[in-house]
C-alpha positions in Angstrom: 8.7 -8.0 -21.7 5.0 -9.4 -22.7 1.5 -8.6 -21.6 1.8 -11.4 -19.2 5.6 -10.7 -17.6 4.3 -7.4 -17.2 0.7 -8.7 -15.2 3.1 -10.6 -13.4 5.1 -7.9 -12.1 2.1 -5.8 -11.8 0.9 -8.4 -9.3 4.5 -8.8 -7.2 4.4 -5.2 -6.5 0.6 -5.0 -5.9 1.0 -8.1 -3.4 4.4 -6.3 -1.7 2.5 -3.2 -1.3 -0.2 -4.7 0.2 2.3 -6.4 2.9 3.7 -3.3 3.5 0.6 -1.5 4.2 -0.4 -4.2 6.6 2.3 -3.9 8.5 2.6 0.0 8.6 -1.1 -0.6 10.0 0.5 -3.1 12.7 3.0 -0.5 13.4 0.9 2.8 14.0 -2.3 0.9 16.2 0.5 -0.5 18.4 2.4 3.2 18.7 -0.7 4.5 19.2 -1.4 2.9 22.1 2.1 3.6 24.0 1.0 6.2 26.8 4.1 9.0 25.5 3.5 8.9 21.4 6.1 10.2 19.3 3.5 12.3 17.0 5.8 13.5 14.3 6.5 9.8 14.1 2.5 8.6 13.5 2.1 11.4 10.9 5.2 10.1 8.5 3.9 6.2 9.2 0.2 7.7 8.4 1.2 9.9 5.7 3.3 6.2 4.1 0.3 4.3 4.5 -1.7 6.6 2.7 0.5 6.8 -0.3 1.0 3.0 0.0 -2.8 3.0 -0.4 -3.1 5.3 -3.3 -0.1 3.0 -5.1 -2.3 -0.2 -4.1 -5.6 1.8 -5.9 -3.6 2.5 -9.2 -2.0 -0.8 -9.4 -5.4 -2.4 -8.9 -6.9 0.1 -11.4 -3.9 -0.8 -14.3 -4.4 -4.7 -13.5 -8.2 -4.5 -14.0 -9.5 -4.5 -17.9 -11.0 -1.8 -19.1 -15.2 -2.7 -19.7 -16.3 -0.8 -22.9 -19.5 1.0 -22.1 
């Protein structure tokens, strides 16, 4: 695989993540709003989005050049 299948990939993933975060955040506002909340159930979709996000941050981080000081 090249520089640029690899960006490619990178980008898929980065893109799919994103999705997936979006959703989770669709998910949780609308359980959150149910009168009887299943808590346990918020903290895992929480605790997912917020690894989802940290993924998202290093994706971003390995798809963005380095600038030389």
């Amino acid at each position: 695989m090249n520089q640029t299948e690899g960006k490619v990939v990178l980008e898929q993933r980065l893109v799919t993540l994103q999705v997936e975060h979006r959703d989770l955040d669709q998910v949780i506002n609308r359980l959150a709003l149910e009168p009887v909340q299943d808590e346990l159930q918020l903290r895992r979709l929480k605790k997912r989005k917020l690894q989802l996000k940290d993924n998202i941050i290093l994706l971003q981080q390995q798809l963005t050049p380095d600038i030389p000081a």
